[in-house]
C-alpha positions in Angstrom: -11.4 -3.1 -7.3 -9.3 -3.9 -10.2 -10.5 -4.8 -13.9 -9.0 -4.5 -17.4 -8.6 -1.2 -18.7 -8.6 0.1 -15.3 -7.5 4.7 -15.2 -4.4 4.0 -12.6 -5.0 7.3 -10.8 -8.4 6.5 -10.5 -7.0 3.5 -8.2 -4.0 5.0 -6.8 -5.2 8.1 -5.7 -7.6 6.8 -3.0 -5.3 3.7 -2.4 -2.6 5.7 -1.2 -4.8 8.5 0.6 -6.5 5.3 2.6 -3.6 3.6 2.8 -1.8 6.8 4.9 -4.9 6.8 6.9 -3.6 3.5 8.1 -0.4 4.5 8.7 -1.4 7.5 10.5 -3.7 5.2 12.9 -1.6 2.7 13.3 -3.4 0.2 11.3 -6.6 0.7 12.1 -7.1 0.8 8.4 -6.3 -1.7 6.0 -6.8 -1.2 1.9 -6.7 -4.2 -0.4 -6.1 -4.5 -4.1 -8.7 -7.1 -5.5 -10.3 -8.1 -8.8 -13.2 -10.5 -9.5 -11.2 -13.3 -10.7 -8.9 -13.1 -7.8 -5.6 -12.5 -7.4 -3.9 -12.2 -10.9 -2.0 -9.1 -12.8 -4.9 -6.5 -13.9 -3.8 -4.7 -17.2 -4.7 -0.9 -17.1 -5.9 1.5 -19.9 -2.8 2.8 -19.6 0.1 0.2 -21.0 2.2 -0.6 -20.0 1.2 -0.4 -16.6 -0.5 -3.0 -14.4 -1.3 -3.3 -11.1 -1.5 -7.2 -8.8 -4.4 -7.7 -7.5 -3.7 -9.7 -4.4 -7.0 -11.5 -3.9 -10.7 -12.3 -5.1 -13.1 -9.4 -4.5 -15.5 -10.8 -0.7 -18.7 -8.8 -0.6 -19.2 -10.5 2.8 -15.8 -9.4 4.4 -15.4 -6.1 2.8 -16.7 -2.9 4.7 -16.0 -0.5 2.5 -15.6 -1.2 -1.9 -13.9 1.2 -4.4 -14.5 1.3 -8.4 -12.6 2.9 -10.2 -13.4 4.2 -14.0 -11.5 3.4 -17.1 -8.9 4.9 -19.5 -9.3 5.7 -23.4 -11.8 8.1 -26.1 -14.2 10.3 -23.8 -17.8 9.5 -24.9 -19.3 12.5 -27.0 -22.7 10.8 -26.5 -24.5 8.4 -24.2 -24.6 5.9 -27.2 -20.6 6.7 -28.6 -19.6 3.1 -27.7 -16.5 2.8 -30.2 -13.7 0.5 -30.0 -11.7 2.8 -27.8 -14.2 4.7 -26.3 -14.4 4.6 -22.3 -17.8 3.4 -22.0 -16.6 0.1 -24.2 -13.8 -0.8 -21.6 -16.3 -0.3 -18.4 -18.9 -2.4 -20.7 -16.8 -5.1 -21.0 -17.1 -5.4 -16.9 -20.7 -6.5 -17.6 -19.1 -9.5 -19.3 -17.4 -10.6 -16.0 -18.6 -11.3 -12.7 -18.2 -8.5 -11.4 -21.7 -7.0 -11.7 -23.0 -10.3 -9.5 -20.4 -9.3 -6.8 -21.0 -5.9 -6.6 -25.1 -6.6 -6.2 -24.5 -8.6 -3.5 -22.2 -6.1 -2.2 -24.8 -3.3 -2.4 -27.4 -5.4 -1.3 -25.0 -6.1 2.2 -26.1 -4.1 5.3 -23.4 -1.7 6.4 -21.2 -2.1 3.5 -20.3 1.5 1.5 -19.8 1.3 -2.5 -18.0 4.1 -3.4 -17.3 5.3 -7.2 -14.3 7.3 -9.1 -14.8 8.8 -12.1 -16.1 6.5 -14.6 -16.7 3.7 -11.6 -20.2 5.2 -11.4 -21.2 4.2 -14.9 -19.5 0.4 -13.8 -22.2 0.1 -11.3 -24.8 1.8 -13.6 -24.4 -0.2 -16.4 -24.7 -2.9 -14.2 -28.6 -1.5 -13.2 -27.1 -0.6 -9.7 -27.8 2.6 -9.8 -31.3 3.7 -11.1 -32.7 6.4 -8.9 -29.5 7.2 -6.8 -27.8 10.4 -7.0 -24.4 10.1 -8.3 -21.6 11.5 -10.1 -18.7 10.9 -12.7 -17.0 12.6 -15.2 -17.9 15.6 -16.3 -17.8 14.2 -19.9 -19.8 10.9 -18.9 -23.1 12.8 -16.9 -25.0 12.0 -19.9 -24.2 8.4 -20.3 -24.8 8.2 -16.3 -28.2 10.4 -16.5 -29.5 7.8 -19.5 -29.1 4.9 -17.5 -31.7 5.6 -15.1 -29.1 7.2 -11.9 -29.7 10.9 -11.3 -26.4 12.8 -12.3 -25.2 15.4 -10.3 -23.0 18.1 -10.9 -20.5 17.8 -7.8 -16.9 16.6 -7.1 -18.1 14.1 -4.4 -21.7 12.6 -4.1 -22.6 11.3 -0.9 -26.1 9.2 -0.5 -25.1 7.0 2.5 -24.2 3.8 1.3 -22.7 5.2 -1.7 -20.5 7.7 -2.1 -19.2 9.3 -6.1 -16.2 11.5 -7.0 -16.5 12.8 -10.2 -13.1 13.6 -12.6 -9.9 11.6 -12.2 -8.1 13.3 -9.5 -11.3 13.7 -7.2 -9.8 10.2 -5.8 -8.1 12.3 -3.4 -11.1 14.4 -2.7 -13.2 10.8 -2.6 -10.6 9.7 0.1 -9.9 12.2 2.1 -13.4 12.4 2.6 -13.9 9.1 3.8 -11.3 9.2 6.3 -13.2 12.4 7.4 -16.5 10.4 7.6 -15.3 7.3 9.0 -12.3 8.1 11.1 -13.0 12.3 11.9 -11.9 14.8 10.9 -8.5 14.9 12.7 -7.5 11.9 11.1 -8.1 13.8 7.5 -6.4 16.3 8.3 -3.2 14.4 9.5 -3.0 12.9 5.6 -3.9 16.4 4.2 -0.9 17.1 5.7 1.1 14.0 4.9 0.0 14.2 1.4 0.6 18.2 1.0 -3.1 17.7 -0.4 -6.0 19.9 0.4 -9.4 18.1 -0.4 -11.4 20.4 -3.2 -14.9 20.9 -3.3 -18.1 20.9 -1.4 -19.9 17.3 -0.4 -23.3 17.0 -2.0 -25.5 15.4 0.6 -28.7 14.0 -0.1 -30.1 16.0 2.9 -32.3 19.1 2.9 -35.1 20.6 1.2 -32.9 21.8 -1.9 -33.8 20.0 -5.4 -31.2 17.2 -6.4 -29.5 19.5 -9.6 -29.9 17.1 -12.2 
């Protein structure tokens, strides 16, 4: 899921991990760049580079949704919303139609959200994630804790229907774990070694009698 200010790795990291677990399968997987206005060139947070969105973001035909976070000025507090901060850029989403499409997403039987980085806070700012255990940046937790999702303190989240990486490069964590989930585990393994990547991190699971960490 593309939008304007868009952190490329944030994108490109899980693209291209789920993109090899297609190749490695013989298709089985597809991956799709999207953005809620359809197909069109997305601008990152990182100029000059853009990436083409090739088509309108379908709640309905999508299994599987990915939101990325945003480049510029880390947050220093849940209410830093400067010019160039990163919680302006993923604010501006709320402006879009986005929010609308990724409610009806979440609200979709069978389909997966999944979050990198400052994606969480997209979908929390949007009120889509009060209650759920999530994760993002390190330097965002706060900004996530004060809108209502419970922030936890692990490189991938996983509550069923929606899974969280936190920092930048835990897109690689976020889809090699996927694959894992979805495919098995011999299928993540074939990219690990494609990719010369070895997935970081335990999976917090909201399972078990162990207290969420907030």
């Amino acid at each position: 899921m593309l939008f304007d200010g868009f952190d490329p790795m944030d994108v490109i990291a899980p693209y291209e991990v789920l993109g090899a677990g297609g190749l490695v399968t013989g298709g089985l997987l597809e991956v799709e760049l999207v953005a809620a206005e359809g197909a069109r060139e997305v601008p990152s947070g990182v100029p000059p580079v853009s990436l083409r969105a090739t088509g309108a973001l379908d709640p309905q035909r999508a299994d599987m949704i990915i939101v990325p976070g945003a480049m510029g000025r880390m947050p220093t507090s849940s209410d830093d919303y400067g010019d160039d901060s990163v919680l302006t850029v993923l604010a501006r989403t709320l402006d879009t139609g986005l929010p609308a499409l990724l409610k009806e997403a979440m609200d979709r039987p069978g389909l997966t959200m999944v979050s990198v980085c400052g994606g969480s806070l997209v979908l929390a700012l949007a009120g889509l994630l009060t209650g759920r255990p999530t994760t993002t940046h390190p330097l965002g937790m706060d900004a996530l804790a004060a809108t209502g999702a419970l922030a936890v303190d692990a490189r991938v989240v996983d509550d069923g229907d929606l899974i969280c990486g936190a920092g930048v490069t835990s897109g690689l964590d976020v889809g090699l774990y996927l694959l894992e989930r979805e495919l098995g585990p011999r299928i993540a393994h074939a990219v690990e070694k494609l990719l010369a990547y070895e997935r970081r991190g335990t999976v917090w699971q909201n399972t078990g009698s162990t207290p969420i960490p907030v």
